[in-house]
PDB file of N, CA, C and O in Angstrom:
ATOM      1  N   UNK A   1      53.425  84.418 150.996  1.00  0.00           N
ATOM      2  CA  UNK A   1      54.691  85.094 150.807  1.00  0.00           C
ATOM      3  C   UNK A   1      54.618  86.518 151.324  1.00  0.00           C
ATOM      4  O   UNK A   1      55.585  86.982 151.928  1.00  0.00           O
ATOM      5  N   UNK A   2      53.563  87.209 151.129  1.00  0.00           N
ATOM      6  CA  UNK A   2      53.514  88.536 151.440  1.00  0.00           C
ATOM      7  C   UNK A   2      53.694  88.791 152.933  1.00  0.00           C
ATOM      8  O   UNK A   2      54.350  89.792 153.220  1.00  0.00           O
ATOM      9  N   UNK A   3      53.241  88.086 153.875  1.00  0.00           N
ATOM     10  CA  UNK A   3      53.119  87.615 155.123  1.00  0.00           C
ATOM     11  C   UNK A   3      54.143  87.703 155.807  1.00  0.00           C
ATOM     12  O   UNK A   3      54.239  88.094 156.971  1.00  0.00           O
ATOM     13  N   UNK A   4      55.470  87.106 154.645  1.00  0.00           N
ATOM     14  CA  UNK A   4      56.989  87.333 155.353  1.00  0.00           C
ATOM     15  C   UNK A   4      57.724  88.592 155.237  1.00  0.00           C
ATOM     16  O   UNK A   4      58.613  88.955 156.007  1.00  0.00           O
ATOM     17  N   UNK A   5      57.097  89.516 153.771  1.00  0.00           N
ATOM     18  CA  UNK A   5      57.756  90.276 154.052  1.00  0.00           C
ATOM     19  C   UNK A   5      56.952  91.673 154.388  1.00  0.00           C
ATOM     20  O   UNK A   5      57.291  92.795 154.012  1.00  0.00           O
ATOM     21  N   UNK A   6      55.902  91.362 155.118  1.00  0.00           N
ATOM     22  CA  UNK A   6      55.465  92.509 155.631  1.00  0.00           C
ATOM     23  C   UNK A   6      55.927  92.406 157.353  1.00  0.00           C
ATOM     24  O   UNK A   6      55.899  93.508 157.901  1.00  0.00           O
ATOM     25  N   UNK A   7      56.251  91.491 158.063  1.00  0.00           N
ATOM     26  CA  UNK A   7      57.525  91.271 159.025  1.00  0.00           C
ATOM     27  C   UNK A   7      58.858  92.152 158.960  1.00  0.00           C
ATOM     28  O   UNK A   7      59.425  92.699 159.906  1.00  0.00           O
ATOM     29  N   UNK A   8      59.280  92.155 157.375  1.00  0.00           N
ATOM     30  CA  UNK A   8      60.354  92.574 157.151  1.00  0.00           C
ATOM     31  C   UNK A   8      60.501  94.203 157.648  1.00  0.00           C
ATOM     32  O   UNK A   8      61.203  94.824 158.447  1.00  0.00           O
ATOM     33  N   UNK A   9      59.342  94.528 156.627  1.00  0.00           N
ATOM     34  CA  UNK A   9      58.953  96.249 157.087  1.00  0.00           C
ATOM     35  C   UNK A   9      58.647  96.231 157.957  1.00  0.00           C
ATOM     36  O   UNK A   9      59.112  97.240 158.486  1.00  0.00           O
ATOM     37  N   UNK A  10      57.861  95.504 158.904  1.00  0.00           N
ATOM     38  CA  UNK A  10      57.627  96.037 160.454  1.00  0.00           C
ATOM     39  C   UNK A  10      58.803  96.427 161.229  1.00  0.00           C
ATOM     40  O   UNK A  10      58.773  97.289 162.108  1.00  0.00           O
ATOM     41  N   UNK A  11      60.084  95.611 160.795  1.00  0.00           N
ATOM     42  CA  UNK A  11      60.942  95.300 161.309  1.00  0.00           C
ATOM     43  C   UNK A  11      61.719  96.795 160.924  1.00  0.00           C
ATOM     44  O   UNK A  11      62.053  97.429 161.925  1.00  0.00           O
ATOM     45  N   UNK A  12      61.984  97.313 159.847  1.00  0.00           N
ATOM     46  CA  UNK A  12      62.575  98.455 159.843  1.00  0.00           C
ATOM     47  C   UNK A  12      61.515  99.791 160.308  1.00  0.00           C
ATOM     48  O   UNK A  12      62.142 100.807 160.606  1.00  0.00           O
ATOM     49  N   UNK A  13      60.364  99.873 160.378  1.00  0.00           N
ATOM     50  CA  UNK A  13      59.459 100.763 160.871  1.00  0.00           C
ATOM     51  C   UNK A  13      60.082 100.419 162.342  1.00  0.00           C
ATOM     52  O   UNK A  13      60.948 101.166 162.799  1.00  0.00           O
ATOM     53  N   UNK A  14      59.713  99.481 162.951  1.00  0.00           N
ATOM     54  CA  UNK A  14      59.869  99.687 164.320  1.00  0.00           C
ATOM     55  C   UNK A  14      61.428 100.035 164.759  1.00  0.00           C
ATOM     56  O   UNK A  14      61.619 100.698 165.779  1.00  0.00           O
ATOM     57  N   UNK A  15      62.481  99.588 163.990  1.00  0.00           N
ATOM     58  CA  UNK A  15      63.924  99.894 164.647  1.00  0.00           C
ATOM     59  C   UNK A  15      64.149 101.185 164.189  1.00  0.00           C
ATOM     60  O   UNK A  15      65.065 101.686 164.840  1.00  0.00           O
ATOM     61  N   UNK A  16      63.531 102.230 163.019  1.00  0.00           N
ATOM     62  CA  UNK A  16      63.980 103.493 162.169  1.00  0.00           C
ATOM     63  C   UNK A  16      63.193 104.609 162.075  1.00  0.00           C
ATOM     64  O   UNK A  16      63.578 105.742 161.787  1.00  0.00           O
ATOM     65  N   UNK A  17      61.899 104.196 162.368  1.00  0.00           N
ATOM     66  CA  UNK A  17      60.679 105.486 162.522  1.00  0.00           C
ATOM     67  C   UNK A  17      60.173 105.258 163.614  1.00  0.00           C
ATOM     68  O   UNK A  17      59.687 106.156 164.302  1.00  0.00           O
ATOM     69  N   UNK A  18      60.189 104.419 163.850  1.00  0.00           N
ATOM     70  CA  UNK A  18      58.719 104.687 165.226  1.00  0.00           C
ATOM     71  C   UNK A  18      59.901 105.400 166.691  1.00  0.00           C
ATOM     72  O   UNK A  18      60.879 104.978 167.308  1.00  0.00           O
ATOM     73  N   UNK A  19      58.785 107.077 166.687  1.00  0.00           N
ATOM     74  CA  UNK A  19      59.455 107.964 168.304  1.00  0.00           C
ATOM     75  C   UNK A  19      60.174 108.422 167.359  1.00  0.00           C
ATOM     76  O   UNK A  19      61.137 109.001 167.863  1.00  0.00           O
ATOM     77  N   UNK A  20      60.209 108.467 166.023  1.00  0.00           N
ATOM     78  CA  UNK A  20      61.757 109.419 165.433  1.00  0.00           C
ATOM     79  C   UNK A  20      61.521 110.700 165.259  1.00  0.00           C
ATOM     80  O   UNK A  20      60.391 111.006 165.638  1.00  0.00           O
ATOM     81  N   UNK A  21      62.117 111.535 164.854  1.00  0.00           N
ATOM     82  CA  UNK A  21      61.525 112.877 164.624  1.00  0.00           C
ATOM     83  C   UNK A  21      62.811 113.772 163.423  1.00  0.00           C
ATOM     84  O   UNK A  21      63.445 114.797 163.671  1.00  0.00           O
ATOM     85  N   UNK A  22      62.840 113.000 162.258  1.00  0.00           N
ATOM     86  CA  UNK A  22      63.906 112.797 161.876  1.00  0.00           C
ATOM     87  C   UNK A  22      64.391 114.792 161.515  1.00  0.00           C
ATOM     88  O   UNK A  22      63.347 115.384 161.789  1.00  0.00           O
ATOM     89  N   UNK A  23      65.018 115.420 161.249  1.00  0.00           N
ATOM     90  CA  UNK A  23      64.600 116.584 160.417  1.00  0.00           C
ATOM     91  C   UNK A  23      64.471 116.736 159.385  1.00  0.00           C
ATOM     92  O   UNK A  23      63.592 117.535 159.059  1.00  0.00           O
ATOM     93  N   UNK A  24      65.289 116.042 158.289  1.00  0.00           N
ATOM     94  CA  UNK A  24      65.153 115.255 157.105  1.00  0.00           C
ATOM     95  C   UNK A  24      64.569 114.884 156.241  1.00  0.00           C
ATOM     96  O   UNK A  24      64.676 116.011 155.756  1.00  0.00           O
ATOM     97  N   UNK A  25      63.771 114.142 155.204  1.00  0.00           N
ATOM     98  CA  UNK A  25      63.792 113.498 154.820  1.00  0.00           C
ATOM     99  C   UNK A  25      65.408 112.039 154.617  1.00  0.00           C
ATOM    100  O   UNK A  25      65.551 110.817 154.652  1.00  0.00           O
ATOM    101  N   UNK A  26      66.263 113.330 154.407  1.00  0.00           N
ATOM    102  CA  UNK A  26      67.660 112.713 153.919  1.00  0.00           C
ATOM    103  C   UNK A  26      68.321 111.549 155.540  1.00  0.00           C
ATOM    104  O   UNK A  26      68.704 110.380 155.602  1.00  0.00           O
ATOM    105  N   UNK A  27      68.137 112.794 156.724  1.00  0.00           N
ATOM    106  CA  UNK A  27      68.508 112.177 157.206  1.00  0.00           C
ATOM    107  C   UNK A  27      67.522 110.475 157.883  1.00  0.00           C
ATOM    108  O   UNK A  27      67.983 109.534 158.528  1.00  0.00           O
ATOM    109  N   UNK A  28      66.282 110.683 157.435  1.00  0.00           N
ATOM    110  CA  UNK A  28      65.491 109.105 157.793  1.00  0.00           C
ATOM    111  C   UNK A  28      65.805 108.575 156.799  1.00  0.00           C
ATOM    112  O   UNK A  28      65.685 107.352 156.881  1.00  0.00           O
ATOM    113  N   UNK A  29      66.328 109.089 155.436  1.00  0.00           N
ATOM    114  CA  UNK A  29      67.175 107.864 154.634  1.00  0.00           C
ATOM    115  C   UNK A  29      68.389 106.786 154.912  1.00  0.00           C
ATOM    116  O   UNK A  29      68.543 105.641 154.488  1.00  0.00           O
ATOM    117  N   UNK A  30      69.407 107.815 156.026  1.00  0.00           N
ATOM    118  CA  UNK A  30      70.346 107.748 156.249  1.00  0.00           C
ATOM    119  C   UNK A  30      70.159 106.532 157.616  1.00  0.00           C
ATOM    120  O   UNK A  30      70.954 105.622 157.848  1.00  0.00           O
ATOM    121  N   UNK A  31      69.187 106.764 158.209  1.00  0.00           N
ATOM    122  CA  UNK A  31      68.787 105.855 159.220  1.00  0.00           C
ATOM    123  C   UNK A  31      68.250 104.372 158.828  1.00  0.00           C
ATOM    124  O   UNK A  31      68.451 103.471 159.642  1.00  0.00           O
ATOM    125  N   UNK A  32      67.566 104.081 157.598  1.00  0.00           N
ATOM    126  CA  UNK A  32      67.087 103.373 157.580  1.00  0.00           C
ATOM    127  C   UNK A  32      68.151 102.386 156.890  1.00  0.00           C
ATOM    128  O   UNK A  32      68.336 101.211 157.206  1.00  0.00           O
ATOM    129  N   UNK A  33      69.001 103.309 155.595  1.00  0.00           N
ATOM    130  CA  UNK A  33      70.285 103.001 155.177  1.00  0.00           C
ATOM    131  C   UNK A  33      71.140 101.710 156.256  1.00  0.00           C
ATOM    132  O   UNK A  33      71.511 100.558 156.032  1.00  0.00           O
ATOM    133  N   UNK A  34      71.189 102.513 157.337  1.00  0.00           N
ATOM    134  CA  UNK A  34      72.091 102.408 158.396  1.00  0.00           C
ATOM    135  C   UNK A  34      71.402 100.930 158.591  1.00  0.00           C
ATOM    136  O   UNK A  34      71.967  99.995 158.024  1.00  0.00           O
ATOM    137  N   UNK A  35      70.268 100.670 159.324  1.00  0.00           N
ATOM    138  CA  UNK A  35      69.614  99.571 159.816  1.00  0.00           C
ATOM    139  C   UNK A  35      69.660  98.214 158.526  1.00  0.00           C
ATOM    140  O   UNK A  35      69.615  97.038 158.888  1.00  0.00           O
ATOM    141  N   UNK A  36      69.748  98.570 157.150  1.00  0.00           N
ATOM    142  CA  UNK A  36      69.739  97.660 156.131  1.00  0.00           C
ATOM    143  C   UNK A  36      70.550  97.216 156.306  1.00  0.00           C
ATOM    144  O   UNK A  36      70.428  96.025 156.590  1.00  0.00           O
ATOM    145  N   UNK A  37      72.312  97.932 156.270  1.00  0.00           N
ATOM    146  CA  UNK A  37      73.478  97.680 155.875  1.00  0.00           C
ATOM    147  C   UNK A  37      73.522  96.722 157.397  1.00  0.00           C
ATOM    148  O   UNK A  37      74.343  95.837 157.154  1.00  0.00           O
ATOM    149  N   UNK A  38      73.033  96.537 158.741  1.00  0.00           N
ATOM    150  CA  UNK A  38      72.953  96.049 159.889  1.00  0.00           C
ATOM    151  C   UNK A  38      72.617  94.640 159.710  1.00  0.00           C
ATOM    152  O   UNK A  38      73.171  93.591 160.041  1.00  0.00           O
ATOM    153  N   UNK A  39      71.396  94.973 159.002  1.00  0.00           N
ATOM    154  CA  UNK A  39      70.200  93.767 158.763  1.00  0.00           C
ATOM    155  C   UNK A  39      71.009  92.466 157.721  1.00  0.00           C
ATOM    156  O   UNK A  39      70.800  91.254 157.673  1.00  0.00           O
ATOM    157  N   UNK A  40      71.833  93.207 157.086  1.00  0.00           N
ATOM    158  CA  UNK A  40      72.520  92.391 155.964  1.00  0.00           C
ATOM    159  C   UNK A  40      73.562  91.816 156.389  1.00  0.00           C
ATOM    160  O   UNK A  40      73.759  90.774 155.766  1.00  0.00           O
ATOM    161  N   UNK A  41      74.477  92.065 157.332  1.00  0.00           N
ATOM    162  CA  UNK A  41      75.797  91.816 158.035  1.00  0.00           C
ATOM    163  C   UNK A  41      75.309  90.622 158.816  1.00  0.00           C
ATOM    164  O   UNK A  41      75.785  89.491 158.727  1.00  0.00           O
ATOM    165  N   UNK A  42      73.946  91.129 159.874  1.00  0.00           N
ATOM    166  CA  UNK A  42      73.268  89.732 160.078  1.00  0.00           C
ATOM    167  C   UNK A  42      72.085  89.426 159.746  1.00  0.00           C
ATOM    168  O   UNK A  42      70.926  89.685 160.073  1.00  0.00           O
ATOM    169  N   UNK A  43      72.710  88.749 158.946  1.00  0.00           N
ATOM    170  CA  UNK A  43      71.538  87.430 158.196  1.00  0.00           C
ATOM    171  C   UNK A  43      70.677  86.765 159.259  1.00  0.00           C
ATOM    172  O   UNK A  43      71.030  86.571 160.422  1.00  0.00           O
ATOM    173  N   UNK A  44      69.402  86.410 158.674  1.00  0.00           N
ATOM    174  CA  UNK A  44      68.759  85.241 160.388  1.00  0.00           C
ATOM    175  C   UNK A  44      69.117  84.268 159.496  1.00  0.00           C
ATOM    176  O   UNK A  44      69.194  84.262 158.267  1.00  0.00           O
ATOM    177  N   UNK A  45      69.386  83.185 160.609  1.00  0.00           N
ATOM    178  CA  UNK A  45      69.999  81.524 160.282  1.00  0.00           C
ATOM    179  C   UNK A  45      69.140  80.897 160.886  1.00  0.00           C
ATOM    180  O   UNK A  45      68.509  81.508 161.749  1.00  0.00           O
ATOM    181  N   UNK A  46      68.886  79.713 160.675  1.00  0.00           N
ATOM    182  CA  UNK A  46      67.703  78.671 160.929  1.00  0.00           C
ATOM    183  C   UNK A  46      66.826  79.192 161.333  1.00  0.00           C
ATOM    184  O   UNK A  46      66.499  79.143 162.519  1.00  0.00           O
ATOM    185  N   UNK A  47      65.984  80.072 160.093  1.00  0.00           N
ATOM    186  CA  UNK A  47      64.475  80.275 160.080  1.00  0.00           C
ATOM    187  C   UNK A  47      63.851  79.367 159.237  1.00  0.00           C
ATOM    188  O   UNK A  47      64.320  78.864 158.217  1.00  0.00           O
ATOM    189  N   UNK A  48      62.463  79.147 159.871  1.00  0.00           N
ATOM    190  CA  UNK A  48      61.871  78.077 158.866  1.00  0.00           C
ATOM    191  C   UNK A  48      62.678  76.652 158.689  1.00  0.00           C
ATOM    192  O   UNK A  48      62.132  76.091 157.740  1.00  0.00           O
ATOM    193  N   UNK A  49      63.696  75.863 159.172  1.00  0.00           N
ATOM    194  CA  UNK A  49      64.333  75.329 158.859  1.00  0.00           C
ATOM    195  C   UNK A  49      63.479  73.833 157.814  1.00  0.00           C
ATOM    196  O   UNK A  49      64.000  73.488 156.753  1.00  0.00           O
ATOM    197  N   UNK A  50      62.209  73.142 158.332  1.00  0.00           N
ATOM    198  CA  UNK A  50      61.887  72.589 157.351  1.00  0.00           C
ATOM    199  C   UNK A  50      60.778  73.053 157.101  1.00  0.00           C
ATOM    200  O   UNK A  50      59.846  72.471 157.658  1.00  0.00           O
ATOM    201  N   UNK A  51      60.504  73.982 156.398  1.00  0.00           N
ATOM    202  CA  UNK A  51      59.644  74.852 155.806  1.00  0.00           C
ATOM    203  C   UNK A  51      59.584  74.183 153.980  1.00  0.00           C
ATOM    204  O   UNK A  51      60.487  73.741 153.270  1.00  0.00           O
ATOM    205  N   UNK A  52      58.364  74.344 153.766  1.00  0.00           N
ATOM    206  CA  UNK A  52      58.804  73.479 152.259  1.00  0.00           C
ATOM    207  C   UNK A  52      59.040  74.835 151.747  1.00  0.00           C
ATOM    208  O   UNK A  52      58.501  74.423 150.720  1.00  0.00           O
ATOM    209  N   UNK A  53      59.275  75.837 151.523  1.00  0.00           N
ATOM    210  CA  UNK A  53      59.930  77.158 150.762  1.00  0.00           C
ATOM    211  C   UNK A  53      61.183  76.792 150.472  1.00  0.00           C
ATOM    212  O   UNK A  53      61.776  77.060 149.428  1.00  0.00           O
ATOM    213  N   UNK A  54      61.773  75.918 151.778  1.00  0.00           N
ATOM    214  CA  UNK A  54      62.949  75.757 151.582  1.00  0.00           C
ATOM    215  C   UNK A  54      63.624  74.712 150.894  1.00  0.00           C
ATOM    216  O   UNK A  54      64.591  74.827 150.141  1.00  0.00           O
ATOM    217  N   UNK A  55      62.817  73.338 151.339  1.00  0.00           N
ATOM    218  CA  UNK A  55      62.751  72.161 150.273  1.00  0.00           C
ATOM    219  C   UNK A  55      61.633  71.979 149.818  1.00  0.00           C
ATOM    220  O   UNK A  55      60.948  71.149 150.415  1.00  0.00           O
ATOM    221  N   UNK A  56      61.168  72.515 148.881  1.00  0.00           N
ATOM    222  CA  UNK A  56      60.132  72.043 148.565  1.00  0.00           C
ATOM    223  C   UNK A  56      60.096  70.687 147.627  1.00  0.00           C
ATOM    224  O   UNK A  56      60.882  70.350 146.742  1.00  0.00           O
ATOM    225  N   UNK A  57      58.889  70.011 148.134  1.00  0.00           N
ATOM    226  CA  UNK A  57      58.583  68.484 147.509  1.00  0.00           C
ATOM    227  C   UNK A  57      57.485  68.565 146.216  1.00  0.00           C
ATOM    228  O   UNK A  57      56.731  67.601 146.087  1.00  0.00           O
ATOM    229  N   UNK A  58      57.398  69.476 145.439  1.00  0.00           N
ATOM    230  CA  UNK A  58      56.400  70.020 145.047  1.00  0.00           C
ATOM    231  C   UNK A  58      56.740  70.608 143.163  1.00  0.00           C
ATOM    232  O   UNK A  58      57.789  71.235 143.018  1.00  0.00           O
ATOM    233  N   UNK A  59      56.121  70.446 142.256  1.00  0.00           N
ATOM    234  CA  UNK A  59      56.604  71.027 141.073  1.00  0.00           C
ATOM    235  C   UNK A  59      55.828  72.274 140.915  1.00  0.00           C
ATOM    236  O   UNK A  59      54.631  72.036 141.075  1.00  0.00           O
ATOM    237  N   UNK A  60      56.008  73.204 140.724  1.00  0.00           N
ATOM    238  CA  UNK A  60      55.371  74.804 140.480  1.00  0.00           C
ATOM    239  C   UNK A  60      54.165  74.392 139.049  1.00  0.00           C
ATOM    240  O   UNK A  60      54.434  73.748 138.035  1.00  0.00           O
ATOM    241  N   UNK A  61      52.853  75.014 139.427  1.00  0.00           N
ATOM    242  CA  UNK A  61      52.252  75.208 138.648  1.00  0.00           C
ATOM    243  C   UNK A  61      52.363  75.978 137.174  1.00  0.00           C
ATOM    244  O   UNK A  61      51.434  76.724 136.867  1.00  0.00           O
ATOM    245  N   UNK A  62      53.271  75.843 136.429  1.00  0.00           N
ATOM    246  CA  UNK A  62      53.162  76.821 135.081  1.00  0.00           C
ATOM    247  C   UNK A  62      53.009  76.253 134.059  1.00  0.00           C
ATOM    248  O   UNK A  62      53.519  75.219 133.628  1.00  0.00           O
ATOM    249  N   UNK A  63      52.082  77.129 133.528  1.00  0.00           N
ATOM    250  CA  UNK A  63      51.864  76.472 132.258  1.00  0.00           C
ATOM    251  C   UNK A  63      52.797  76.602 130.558  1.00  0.00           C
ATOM    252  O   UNK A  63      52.423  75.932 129.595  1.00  0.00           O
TER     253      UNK A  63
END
């Protein structure tokens, strides 16, 4: 699991900091802000499509 979402952060490091030179703090908030509200509008669609995450065939270990 961690695997996917350290993708995630690469993904806003590379589109929001990397070459930036923000003056800010506020304003690399405002940037990264910006790229979320982006990231959320588009969704990725058929990732993993038969991935068992997604169906899984499987009962969770708890005790």
């Amino acid at each position: 699991w961690l695997n996917w979402i350290e993708s995630e952060f690469t993904a806003v490091r590379y589109f929001t900091l990397d070459g930036s030179d923000y003056p800010s703090h506020a304003a690399q908030e405002t940037a990264i802000a910006g790229y979320l509200r982006w990231r959320n509008r588009h969704p990725k669609r058929h990732f993993a499509v038969n991935s068992k995450v997604r169906r899984p065939n499987y009962l969770p270990n708890v005790a």
